[in-house]
C-alpha positions in Angstrom: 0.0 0.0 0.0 2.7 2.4 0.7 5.0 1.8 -2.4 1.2 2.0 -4.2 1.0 5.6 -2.4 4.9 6.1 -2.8 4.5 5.4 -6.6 1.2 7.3 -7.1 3.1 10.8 -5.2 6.2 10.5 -7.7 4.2 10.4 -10.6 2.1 13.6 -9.4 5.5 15.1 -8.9 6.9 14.3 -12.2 3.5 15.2 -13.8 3.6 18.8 -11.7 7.3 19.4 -13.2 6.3 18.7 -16.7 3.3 21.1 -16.0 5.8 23.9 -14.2 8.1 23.1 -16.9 5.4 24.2 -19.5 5.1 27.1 -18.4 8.3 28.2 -17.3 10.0 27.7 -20.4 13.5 28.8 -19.4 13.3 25.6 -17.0 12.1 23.6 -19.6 15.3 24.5 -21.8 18.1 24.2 -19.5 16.3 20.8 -18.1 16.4 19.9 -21.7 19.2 21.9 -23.4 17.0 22.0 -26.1 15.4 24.9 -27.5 12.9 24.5 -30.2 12.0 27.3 -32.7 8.9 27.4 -35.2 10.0 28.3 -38.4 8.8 29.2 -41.1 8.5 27.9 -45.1 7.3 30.7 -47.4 7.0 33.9 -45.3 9.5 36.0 -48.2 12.5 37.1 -46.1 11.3 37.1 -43.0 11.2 33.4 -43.1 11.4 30.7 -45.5 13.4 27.5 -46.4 16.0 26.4 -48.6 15.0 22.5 -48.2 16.5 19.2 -46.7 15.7 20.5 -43.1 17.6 24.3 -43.4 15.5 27.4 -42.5 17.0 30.7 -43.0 15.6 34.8 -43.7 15.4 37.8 -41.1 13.5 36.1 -38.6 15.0 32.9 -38.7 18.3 34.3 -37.9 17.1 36.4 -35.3 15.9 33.8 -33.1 18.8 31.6 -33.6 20.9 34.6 -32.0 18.3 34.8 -29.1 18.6 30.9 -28.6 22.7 31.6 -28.8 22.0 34.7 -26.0 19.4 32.0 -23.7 22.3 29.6 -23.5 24.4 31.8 -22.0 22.1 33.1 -19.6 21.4 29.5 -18.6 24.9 28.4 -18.1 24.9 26.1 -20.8 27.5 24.4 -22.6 25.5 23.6 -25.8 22.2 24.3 -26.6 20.6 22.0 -29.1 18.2 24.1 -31.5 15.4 22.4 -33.2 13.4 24.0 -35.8 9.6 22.8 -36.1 7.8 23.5 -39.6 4.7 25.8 -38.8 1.6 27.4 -40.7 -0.2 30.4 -40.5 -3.4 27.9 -39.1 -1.1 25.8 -37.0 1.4 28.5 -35.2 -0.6 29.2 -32.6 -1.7 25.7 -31.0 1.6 24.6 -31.9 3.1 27.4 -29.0 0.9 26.8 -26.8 0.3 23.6 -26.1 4.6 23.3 -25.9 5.8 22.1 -29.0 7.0 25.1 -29.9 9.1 27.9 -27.5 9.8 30.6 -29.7 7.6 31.2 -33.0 9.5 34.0 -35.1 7.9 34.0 -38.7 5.5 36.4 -39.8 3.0 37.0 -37.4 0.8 40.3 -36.6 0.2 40.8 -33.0 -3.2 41.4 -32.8 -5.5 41.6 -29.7 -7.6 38.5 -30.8 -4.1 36.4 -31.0 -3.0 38.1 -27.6 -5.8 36.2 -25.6 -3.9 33.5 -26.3 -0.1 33.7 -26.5 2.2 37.1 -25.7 4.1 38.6 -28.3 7.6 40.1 -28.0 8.4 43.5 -29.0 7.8 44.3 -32.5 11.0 43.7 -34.8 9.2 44.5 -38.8 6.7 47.0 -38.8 4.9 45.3 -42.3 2.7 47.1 -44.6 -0.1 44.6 -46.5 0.1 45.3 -50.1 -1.8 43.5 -53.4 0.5 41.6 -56.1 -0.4 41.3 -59.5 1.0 40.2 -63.0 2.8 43.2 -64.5 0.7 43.1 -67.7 -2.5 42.8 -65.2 -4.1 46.5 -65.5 -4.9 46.1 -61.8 -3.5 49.2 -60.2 -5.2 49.2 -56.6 -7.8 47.5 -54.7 -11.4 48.6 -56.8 -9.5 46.8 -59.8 -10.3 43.7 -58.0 -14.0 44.1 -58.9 -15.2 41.0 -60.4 -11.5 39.6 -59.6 -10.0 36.5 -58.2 -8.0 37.8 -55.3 -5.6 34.7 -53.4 -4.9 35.5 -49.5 -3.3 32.3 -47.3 -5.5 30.8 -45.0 -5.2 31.6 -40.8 -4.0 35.1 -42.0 -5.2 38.3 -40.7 -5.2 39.4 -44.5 -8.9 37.6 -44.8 -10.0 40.3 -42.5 -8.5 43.3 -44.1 -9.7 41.9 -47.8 -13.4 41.5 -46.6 -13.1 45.0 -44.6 -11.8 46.7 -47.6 -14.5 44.7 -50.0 -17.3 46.6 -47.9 -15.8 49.9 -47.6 -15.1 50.2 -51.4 -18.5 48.5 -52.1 -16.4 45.9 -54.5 -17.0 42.3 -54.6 -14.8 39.5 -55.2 -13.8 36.1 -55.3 -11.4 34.8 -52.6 -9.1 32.0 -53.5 -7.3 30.5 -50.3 -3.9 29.3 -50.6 -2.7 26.8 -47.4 0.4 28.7 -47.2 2.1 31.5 -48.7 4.2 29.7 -51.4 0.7 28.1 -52.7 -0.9 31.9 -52.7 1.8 33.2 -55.2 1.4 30.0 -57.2 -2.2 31.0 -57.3 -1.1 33.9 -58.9 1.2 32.8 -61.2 -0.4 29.8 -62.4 -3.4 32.4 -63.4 -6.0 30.8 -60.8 -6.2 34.0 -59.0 -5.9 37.6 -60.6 -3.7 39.0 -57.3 -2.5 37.9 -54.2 -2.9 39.9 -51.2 -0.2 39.7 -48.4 2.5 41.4 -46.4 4.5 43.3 -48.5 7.5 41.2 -47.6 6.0 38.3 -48.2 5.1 39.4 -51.6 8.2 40.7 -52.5 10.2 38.0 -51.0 8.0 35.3 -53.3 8.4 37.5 -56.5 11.8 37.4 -56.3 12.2 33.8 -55.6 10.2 33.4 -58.9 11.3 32.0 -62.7 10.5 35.8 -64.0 10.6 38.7 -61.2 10.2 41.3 -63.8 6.4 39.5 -64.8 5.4 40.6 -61.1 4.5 44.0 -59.4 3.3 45.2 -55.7 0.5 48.0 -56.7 -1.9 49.8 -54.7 -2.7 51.5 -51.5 -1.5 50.4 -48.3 -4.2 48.2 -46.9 -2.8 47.9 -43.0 0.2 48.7 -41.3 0.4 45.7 -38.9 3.3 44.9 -36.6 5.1 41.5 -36.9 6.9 40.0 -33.8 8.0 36.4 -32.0 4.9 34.5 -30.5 5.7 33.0 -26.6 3.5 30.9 -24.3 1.1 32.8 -22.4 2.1 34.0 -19.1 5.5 33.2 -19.2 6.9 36.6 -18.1 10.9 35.4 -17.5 10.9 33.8 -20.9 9.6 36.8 -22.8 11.8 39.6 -20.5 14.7 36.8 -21.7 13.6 36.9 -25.5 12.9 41.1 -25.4 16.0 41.4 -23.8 18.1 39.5 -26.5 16.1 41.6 -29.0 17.2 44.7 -27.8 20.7 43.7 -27.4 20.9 42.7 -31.0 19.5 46.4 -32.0 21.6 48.3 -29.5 25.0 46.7 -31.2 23.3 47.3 -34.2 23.7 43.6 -35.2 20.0 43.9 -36.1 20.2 46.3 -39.2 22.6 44.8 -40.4 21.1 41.4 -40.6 18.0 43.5 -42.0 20.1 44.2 -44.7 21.6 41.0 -45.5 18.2 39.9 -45.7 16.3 42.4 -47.6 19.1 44.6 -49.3 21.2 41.9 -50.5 21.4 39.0 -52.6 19.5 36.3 -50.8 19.4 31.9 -52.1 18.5 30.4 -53.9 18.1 32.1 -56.5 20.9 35.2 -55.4 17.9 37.6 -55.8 17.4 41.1 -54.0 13.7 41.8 -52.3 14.4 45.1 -52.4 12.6 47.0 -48.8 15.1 49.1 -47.5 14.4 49.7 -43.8 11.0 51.6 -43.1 10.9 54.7 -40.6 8.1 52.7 -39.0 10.3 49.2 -38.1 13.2 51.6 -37.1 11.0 53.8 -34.6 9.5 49.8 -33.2 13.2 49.2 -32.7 13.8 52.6 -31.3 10.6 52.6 -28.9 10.6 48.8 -27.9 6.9 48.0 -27.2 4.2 45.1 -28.7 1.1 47.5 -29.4 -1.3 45.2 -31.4 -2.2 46.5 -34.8 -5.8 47.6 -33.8 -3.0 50.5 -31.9 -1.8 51.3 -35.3 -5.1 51.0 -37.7 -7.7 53.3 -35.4 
């Protein structure tokens, strides 16, 4: 009976460590000395992949420098840093429910996503844009009348597309891609007429393209929406820890410069340039370290 009550009292004590541990992610990673990261596949240079298992772009290489700075401020010898594949539906369960420590991709903080996770401070201050075929005659957003227009599903873009279809009293088709690579092909195959998206994303997808020059961002700005790293709920060490490696990285100015290797220079595969030099906007985020949603920044 007492090795019954003995084994039933360890178990409740391993269970209540694993629970701790979920929540106190720092713990979990120096238990562990493993950190894993949710990546992402097609988010332009923010985020994308070059195949067999290698993530790279802005993001990417952002967080990899915050897991270097978390193993020294756990003492560590070696941190081992996993990367975990994730999707604009999948992003969020996949952080909170533990899979996933730090999600650095292309995420808007928004108040509706804040009930659920906490965002670090905003690092890319992004502006959603429409992209069409160059010879397209579409030149802003009541063009799209009567148009198929491709946005990725689990995106805040949905909203801003339907918002906009009201308020310019236009109507047309959406076309849903499951991720941001299958939007652009959308687009390029011809099955949608333009492909609404961050301005990054877009521009990180045209230039990834066979033919660039058949592609062009037109239009007004639709939102202004800040992007930043997704954290579990609650877990106020862990995000001081991730803000705090954030802001060392801008301080040394390490930050713009890996900005520009992203976005300024020749970037794989294909040794193309995006082309977004560094806004006013993502430079005053940096400046002013806060994570405002973007219902702070669209009143």
């Amino acid at each position: 009976m007492k090795k019954h009550l003995l084994a039933i009292a360890v178990t409740g004590l391993l269970a209540g460590t694993v629970m701790a541990q979920t929540n106190d992610t720092l713990a979990k990673i120096k238990s562990s000395g493993t950190i894993t990261l949710g990546v992402r596949e097609s988010s332009g240079a923010l985020a994308y992949t070059l195949g067999d298992g290698k993530y790279v772009g802005f993001h990417t290489e952002m967080a990899e420098r915050v897991a270097r700075d978390l193993q020294k401020q756990l003492g560590l010898s070696a941190l081992n840093v996993k990367y975990q594949p994730v999707t604009s539906q999948n992003r969020i369960p996949l952080v909170t429910n533990g899979t996933v420590d730090l999600e650095c991709g292309s995420t808007t903080n928004d108040t509706n996503r804040q009930k659920d996770v906490d965002f670090a401070m905003t690092t890319y201050m992004e502006e959603v844009r429409i992209a069409v075929k160059a010879n397209s005659g579409i030149n802003g957003i009541k063009d799209l009348n009567g148009k198929s227009v491709a946005t990725t599903t689990g995106t805040t873009s949905v909203q801003i597309l339907r918002k906009n279809e009201r308020a310019q009293g236009i109507d047309f088709k959406e076309v849903m891609g499951k991720d941001h690579a299958d939007s652009f092909l959308l687009l390029e195959s011809g099955r949608a007429d333009a492909f609404v998206m961050d301005g990054s994303i877009l521009a990180g997808n045209i230039s990834k393209s066979k033919s660039p020059n058949d592609f062009k961002i037109v239009g007004e700005v639709l939102s202004v929406e800040p992007i930043a790293c997704m954290v579990r709920k609650n877990d106020t060490a862990f995000l001081k820890a991730v803000d705090t490696s954030i802001q060392r990285q801008v301080a040394d100015g390490s930050l713009e410069k890996l900005y520009d290797k992203w976005f300024m220079q020749p970037i794989p595969p294909a040794n193309q340039k995006v082309g977004l030099p560094l806004s006013d906007a993502t430079k005053n985020a940096w400046k002013n370290p806060n994570n405002k949603p973007k219902e702070a920044f669209n009143k």
